[in-house]
N, C-alpha and C positions, 0 to 999 in steps of 0.2 A: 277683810280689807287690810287690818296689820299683818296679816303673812305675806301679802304681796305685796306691800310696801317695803316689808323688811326685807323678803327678797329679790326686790328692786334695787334697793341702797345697796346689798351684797352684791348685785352685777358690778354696779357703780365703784365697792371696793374692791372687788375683782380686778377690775380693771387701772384701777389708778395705783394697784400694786404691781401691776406686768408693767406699766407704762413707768413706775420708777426703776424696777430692777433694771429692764431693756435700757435704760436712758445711762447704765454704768456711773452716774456720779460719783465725785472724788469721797461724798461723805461715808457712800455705802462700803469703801475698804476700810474704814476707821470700826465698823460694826461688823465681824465678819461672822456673827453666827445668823444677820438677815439674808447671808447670801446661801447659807450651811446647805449642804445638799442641795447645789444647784439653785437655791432658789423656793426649793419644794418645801424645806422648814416653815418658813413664813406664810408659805400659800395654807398648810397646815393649818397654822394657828389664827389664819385669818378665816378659814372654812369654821374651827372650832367656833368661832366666835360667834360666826355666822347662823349656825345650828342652833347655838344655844338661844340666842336670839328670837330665832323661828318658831324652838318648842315652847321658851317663855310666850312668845305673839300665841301660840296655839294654845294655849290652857288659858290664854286671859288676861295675861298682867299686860294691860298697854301701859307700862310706865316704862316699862324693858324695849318699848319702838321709841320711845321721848329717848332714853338714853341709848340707844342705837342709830339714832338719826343725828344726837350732838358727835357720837363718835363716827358718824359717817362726814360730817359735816369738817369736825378737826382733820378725820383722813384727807378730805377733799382739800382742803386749804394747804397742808403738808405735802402732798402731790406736788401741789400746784407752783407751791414754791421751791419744794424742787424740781422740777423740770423746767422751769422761767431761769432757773441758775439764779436763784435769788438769795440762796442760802450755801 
């Protein structure tokens, strides 16, 4: 059940990371190595994350889906405010 939660919250961040690059905001030129290679850096290290995640849920440490679900939770919120132009 924690591997597919966790790789649930990875679609989830999947997603809310295409939906900030595509969205061009003003902040993302202040940070130019999230854009570094297209784009494809950050998807990078966002899959790393996401891996490690998954092998931690597969061997047993559920404390690794607690602290993957708060960092899904801060991605979700950071999205959200940027794409509302809140930030």
């Amino acid at each position: 059940m924690a591997i597919i939660l966790t790789f649930l919250l990875g679609i989830g961040n999947f997603a809310v990371h295409k939906a900030v690059l595509e969205s061009h905001h003003p902040m993302l030129a202040q940070m130019p190595w999230f854009e570094l290679l297209g784009g494809r850096f950050s998807f990078a290290l966002e899959f790393m994350l996401l891996l490690g995640a998954l092998m931690l849920a597969a061997s047993g440490h559920s404390a690794w889906l607690w602290a993957y679900l708060a960092y899904s939770a801060l991605n979700g919120v950071a999205g959200w405010l940027i794409l509302s132009r809140r930030v």
